[in-house]
Backbone as numpy.savetxt, mean C-alpha at the origin, in Angstrom:
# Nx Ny Nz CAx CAy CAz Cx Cy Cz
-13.82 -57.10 -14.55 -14.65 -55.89 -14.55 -13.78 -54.63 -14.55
-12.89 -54.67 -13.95 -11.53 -53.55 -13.80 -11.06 -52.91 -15.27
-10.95 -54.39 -15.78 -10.48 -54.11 -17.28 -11.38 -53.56 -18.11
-12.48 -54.10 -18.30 -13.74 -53.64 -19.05 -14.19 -52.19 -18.64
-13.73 -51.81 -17.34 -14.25 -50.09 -17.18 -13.14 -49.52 -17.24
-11.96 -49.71 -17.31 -10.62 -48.70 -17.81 -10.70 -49.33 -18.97
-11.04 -49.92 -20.10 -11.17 -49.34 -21.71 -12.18 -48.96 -21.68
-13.76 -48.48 -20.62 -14.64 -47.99 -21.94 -14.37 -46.17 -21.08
-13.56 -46.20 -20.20 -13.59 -44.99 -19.43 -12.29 -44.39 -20.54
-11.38 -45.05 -20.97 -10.28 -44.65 -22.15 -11.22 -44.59 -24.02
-12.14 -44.90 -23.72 -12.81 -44.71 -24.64 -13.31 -43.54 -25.12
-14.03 -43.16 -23.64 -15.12 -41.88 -23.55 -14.19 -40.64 -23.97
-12.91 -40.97 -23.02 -11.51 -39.75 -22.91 -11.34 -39.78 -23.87
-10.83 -40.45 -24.87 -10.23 -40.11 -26.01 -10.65 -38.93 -27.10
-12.25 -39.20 -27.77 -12.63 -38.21 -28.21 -12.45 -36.89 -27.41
-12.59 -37.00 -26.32 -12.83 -35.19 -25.89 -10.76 -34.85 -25.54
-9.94 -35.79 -25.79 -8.78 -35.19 -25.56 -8.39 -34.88 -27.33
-9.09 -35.59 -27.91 -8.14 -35.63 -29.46 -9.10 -34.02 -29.87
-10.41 -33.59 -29.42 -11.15 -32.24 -29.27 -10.20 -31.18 -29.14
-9.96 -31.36 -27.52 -9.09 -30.65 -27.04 -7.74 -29.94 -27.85
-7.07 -30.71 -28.60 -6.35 -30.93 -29.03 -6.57 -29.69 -30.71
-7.17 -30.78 -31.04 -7.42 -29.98 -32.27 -8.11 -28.90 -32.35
-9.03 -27.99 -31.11 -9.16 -26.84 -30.36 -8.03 -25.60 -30.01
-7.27 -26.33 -29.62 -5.78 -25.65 -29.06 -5.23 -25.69 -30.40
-5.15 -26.33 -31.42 -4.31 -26.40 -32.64 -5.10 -25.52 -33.28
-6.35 -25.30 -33.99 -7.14 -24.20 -34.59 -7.06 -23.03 -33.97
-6.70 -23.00 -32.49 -7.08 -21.26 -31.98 -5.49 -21.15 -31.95
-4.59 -21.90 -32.13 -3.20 -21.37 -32.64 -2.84 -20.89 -33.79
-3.92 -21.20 -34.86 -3.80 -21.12 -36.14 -4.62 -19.76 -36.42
-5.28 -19.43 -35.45 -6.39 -18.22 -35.64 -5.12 -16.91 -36.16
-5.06 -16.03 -36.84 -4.44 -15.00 -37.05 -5.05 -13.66 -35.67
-3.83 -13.53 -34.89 -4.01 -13.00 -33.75 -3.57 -11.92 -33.44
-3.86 -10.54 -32.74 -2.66 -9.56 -32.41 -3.01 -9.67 -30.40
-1.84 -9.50 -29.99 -1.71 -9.31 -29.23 -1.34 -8.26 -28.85
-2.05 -7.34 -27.31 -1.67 -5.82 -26.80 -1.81 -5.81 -25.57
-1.20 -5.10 -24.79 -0.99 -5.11 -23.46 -1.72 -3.42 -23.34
-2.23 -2.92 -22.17 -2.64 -1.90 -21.53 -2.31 -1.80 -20.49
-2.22 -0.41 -20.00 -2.15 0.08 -18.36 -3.06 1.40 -18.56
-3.84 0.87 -17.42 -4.68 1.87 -16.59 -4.06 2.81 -15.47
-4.44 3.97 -15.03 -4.50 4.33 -14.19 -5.63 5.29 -13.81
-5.94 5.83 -12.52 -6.73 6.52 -11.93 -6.58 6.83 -10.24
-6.77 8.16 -10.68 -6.09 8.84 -9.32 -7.19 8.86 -8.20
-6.32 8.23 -6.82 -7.03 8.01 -5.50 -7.13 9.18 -4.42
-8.16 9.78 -3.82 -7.71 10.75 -2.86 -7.07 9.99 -1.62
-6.49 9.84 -0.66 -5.97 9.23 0.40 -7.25 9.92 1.36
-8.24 8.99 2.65 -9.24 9.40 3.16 -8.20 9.03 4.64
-7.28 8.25 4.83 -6.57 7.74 6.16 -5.37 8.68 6.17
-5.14 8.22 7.74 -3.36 8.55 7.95 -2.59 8.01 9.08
-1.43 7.41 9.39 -1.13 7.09 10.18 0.14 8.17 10.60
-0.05 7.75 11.83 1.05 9.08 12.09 2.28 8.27 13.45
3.47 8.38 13.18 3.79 7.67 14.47 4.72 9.05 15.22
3.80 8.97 16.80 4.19 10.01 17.82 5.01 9.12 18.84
6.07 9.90 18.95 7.39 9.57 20.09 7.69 10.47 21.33
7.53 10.28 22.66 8.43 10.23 23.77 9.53 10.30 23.84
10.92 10.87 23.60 11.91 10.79 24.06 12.25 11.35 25.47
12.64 10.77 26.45 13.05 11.19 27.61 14.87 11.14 27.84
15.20 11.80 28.66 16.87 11.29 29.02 17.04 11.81 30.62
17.61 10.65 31.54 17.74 11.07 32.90 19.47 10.36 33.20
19.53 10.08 34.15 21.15 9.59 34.74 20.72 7.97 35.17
19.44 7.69 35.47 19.28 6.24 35.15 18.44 5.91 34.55
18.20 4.63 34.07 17.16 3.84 32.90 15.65 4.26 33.72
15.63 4.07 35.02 14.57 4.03 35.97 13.65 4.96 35.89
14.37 6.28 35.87 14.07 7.74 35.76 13.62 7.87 35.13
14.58 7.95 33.52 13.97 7.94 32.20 12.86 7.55 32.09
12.51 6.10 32.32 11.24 5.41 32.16 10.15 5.81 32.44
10.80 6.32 34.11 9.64 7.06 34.77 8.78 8.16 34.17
9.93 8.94 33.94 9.01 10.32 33.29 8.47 10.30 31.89
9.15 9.33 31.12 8.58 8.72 29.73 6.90 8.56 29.94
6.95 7.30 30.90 5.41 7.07 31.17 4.61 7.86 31.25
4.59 8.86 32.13 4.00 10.04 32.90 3.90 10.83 31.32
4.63 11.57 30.37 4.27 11.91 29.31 3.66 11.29 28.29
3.97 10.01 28.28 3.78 9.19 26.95 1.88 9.11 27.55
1.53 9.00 28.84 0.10 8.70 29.39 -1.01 10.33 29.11
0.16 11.16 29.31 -0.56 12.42 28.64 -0.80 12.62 27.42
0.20 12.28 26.41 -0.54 12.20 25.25 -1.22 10.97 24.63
-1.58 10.34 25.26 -2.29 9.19 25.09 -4.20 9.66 25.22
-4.04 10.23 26.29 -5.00 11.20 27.22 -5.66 12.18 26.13
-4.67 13.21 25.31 -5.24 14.13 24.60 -5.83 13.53 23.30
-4.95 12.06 23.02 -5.62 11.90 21.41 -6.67 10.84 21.81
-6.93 10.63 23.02 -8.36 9.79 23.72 -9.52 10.65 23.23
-9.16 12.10 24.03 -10.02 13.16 23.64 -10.36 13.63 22.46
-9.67 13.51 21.90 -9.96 13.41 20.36 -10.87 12.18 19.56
-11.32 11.63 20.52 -12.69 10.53 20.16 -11.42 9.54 19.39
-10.18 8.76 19.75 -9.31 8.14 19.03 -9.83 7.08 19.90
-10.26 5.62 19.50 -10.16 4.51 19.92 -8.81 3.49 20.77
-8.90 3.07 21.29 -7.79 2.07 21.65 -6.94 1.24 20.71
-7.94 0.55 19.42 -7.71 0.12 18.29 -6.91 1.45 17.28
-7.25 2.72 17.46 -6.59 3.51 16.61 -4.92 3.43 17.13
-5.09 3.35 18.70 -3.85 3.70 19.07 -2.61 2.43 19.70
-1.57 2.26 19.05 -0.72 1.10 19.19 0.73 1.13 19.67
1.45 0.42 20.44 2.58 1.05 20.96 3.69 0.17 19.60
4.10 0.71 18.91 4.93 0.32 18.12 6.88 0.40 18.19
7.24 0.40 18.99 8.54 0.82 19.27 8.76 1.21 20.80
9.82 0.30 21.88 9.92 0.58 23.04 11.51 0.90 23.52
12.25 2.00 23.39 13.59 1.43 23.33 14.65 2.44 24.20
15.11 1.13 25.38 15.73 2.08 26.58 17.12 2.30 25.94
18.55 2.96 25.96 19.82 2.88 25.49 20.71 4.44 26.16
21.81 3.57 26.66 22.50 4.37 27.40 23.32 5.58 26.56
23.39 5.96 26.86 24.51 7.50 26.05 25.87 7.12 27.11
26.64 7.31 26.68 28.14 6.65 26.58 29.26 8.12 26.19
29.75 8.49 27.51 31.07 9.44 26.92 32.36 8.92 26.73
33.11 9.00 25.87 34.09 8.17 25.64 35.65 8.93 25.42
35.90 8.70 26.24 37.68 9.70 26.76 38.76 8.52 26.38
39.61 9.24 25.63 41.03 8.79 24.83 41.77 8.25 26.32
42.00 7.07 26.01 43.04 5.90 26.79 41.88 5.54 27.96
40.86 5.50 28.17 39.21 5.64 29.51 38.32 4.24 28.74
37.93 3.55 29.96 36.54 2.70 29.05 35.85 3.72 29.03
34.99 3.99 28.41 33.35 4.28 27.90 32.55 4.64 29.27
32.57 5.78 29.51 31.29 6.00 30.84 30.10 6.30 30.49
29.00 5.99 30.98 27.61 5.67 31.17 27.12 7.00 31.96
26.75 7.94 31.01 26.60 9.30 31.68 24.84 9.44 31.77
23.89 9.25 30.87 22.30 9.34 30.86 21.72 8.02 30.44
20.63 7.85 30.15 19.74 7.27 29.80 18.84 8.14 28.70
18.71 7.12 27.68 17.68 7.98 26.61 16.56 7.12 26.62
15.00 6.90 26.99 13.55 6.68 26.82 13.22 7.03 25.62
12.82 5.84 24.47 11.67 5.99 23.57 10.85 5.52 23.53
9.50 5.99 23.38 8.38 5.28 23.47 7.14 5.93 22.61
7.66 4.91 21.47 6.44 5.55 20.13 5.30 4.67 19.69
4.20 5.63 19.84 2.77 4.99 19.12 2.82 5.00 18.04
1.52 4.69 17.29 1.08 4.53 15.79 -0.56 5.40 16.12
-0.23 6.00 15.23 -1.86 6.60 15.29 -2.82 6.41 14.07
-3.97 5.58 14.18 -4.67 5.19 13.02 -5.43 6.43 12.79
-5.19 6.98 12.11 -6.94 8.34 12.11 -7.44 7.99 10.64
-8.48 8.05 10.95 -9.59 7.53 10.17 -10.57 8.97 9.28
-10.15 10.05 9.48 -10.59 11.31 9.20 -9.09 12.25 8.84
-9.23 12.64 7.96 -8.31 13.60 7.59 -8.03 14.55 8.04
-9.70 15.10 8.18 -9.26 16.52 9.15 -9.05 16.54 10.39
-8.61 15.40 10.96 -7.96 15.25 12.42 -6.86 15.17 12.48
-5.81 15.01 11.22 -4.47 14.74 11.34 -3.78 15.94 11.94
-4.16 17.05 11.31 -3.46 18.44 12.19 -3.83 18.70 13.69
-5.04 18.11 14.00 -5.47 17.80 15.57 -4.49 17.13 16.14
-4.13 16.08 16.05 -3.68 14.99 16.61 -1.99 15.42 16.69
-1.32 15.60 15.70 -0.07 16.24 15.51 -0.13 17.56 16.77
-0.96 18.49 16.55 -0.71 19.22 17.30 -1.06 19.12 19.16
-2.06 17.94 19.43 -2.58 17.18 20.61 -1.40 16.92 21.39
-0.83 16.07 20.14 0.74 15.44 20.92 1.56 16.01 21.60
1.90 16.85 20.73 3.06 17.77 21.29 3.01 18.83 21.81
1.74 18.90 22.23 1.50 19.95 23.37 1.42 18.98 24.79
1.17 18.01 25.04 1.18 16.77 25.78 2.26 16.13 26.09
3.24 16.35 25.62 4.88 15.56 25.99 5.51 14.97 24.58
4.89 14.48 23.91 5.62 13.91 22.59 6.66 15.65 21.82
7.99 14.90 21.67 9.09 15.52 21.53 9.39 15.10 19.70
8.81 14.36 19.24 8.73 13.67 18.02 7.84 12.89 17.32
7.52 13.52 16.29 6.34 12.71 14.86 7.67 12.71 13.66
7.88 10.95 14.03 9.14 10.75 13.47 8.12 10.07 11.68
7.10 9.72 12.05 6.18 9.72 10.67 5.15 9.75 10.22
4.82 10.24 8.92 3.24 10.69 8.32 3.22 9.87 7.26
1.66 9.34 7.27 1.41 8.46 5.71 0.07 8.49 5.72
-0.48 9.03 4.11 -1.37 8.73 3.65 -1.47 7.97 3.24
-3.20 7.42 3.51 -3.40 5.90 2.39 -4.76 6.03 1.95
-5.22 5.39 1.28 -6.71 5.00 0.77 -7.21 3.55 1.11
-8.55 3.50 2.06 -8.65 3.01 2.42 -9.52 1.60 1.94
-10.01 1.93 0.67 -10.94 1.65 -0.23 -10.75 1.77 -1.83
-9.82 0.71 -2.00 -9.77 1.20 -3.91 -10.27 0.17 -4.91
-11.74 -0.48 -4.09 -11.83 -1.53 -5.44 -12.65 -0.76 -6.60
-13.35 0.34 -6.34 -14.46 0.90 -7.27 -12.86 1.63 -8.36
-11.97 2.22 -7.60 -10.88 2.66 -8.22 -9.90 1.56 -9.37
-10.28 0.49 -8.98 -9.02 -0.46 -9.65 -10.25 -1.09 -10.63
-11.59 -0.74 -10.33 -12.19 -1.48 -11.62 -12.34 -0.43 -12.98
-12.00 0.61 -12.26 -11.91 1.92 -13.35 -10.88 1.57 -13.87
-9.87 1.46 -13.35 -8.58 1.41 -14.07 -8.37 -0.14 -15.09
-9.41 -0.64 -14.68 -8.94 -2.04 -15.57 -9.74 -2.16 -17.06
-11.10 -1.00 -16.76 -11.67 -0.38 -17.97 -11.10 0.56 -19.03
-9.98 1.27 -18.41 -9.23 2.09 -19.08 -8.22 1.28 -19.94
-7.61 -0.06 -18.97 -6.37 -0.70 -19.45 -7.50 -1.47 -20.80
-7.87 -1.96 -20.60 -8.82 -2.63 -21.65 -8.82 -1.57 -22.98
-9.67 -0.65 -22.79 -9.66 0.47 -24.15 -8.49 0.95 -24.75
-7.52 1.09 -23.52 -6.18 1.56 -24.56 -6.09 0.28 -25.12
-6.03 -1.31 -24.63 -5.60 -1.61 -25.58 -6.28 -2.56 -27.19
-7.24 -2.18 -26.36 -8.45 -2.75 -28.15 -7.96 -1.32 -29.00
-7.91 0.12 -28.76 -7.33 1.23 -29.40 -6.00 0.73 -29.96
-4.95 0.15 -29.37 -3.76 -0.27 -29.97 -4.06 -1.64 -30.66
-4.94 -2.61 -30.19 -4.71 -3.11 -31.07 -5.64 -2.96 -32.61
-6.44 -1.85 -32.78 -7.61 -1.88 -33.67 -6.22 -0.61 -34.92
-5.47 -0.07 -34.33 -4.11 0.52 -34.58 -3.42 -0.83 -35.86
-2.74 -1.29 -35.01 -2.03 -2.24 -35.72 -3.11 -3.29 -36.48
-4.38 -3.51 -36.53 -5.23 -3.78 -37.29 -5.12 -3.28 -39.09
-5.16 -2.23 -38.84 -5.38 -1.19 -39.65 -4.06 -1.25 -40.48
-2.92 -0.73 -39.39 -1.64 -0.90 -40.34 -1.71 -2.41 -41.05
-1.99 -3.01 -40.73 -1.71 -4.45 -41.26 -2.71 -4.85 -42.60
-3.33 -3.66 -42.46 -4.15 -3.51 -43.78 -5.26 -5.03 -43.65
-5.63 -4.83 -42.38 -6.90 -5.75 -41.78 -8.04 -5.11 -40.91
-8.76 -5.96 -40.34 -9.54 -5.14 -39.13 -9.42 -6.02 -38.12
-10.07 -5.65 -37.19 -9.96 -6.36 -35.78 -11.21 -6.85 -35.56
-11.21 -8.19 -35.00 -12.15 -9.28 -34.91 -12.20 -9.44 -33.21
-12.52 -10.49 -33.10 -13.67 -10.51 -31.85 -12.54 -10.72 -30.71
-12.92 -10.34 -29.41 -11.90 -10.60 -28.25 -11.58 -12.02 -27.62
-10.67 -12.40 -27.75 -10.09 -13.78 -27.75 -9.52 -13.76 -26.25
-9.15 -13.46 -25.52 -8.68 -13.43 -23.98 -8.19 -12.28 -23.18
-8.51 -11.77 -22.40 -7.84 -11.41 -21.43 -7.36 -11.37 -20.49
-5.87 -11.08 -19.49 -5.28 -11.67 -18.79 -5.44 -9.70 -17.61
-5.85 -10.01 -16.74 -5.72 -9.01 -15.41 -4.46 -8.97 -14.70
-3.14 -8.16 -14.80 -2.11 -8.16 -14.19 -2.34 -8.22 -12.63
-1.49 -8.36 -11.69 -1.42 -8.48 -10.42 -1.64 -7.50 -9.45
-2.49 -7.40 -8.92 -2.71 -5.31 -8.27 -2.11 -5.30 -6.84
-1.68 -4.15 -6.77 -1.25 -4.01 -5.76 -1.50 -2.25 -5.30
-2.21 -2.10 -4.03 -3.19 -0.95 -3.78 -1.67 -0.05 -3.67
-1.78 1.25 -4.27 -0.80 2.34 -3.70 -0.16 2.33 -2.50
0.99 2.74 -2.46 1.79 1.95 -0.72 1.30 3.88 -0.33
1.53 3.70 0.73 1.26 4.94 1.70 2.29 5.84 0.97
2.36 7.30 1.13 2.80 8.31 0.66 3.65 8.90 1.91
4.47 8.75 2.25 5.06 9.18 3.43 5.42 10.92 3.30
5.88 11.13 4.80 5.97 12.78 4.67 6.49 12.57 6.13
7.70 12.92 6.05 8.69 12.83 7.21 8.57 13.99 8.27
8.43 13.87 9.10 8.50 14.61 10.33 9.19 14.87 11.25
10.08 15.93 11.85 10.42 16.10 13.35 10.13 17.28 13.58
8.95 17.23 14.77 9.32 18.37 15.69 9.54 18.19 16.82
10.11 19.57 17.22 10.25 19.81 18.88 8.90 20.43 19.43
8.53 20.02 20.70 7.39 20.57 21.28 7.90 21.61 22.09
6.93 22.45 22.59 7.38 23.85 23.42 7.61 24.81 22.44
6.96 24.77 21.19 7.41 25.91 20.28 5.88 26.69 19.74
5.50 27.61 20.26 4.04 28.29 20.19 4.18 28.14 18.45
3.05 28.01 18.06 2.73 27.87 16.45 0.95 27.68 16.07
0.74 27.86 14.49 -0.35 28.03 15.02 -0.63 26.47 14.30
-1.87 25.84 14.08 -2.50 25.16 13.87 -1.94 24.33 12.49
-1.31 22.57 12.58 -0.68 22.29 11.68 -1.50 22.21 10.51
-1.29 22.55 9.37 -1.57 21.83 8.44 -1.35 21.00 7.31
-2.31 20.31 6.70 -1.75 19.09 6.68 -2.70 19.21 4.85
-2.16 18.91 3.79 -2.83 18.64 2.74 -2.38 17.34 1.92
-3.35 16.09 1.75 -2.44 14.22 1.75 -2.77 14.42 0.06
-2.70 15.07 -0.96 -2.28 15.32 -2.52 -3.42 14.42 -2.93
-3.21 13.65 -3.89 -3.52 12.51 -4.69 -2.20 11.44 -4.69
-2.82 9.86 -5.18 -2.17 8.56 -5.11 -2.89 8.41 -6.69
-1.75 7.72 -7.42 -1.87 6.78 -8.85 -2.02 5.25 -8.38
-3.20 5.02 -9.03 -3.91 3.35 -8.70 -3.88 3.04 -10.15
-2.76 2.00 -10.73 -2.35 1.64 -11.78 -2.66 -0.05 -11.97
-3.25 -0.49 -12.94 -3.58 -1.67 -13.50 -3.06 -2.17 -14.61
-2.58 -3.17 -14.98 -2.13 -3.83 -16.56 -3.16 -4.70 -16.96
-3.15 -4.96 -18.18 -4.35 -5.90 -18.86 -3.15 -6.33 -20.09
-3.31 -8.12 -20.83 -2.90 -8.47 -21.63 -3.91 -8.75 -22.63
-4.09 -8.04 -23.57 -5.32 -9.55 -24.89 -4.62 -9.65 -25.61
-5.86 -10.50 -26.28 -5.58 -11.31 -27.30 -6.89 -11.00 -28.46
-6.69 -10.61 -29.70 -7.40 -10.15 -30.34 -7.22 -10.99 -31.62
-8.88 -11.34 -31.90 -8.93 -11.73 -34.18 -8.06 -11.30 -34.80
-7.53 -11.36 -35.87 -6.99 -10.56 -37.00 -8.19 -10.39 -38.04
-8.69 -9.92 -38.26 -8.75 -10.42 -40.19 -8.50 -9.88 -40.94
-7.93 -10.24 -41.85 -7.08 -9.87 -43.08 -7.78 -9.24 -44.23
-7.39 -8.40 -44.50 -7.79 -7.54 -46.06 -7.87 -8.18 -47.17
-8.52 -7.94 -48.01 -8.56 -8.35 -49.03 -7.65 -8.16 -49.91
């Protein structure tokens, strides 16, 4: 019985592979142009992350720490007030390290302690980024060592752009149609390149706090949300 159902099961296969076959051999034979496209379309950035730092320095690690806390809890405090979630706010970087004076023919003496202690700030509103920047560092943060815009939402954006990549390239290929002293026939495949959403836009920061100023501001530009497309297009030939 084994035998009798592996030949009629090699039976059934055969026609639809020798199909197959001569399928793949005719659409090789099809007269084809091939064109590649890129889309793009510009994103406003609606997010921002911002990372605010603590630096402290005392004569021991202990100290340092101490008064780190005590500031780093105040501005924690002001961007609370700022309706910032727990989830917005993240401790990303903790880092104690001695300062070291170092005298010709002397080991190395251990003169302060330097305290860092930097958050991440998720803001979810734009027009809070100059809030929050300025929250901080009226609160103890000595450093906004970074700024990044992002977009938080780009699929309506990347399907635009894959409509664009498409038209440029039925336009190029309906182009080389023409030169070829043919026209262009029906759409034979397309291939969607690999997306990858705009990386954040950075915008480097240091300030010192204790410096009267007025109100930061902050303007996050535009981001390019870029797509590729490959086809595969008819030929047909002129007469």
């Amino acid at each position: 019985m084994k035998i009798v159902f592996g030949l009629a099961l090699a039976a059934v296969l055969a026609p639809l592979i020798v199909q197959a076959q001569d399928s793949k051999a005719t659409n090789e034979l099809i007269p084809q142009i091939a064109v590649s496209g890129r889309g793009e379309v510009k994103v406003s950035p609606d997010r921002a992350t911002i990372q605010v730092s603590v630096q402290t320095r005392a004569t021991t690690a202990a100290a340092a720490a101490a008064e780190n806390a005590i500031k780093q809890q105040s501005v924690l405090g002001a961007l609370r007030a700022l309706e910032l979630g727990n989830d917005q706010l993240s401790t990303v970087n903790y880092n104690v390290y001695p300062e070291q004076r170092y005298d010709q023919g002397k080991e190395p003496v251990i003169v302060a302690y330097n305290v860092t202690n930097t958050i991440l700030v998720d803001v979810r509103k734009l027009d809070q980024v100059g809030a929050v920047i300025d929250a901080a560092l009226s609160h103890g943060a000595n450093m906004i060592t970074s700024l990044q815009f992002y977009a938080s939402n780009t699929e309506t954006a990347r399907r635009a752009a894959i409509a664009t990549a498409i038209e440029k390239a039925r336009a190029d290929a309906e182009a080389a149609a023409r030169a070829a002293h043919g026209s262009l026939g029906t759409l034979l495949e397309i291939n969607i390149g690999a997306y990858s959403p705009p990386p954040p836009r950075p915008m480097m920061m240091v300030r010192a706090a204790g410096v009267a100023q007025a109100d930061t501001p902050i303007n996050p530009g535009e981001e390019t949300l870029s797509v590729e497309v490959s086809t595969r297009w008819r030929f047909i030939a002129g007469q």
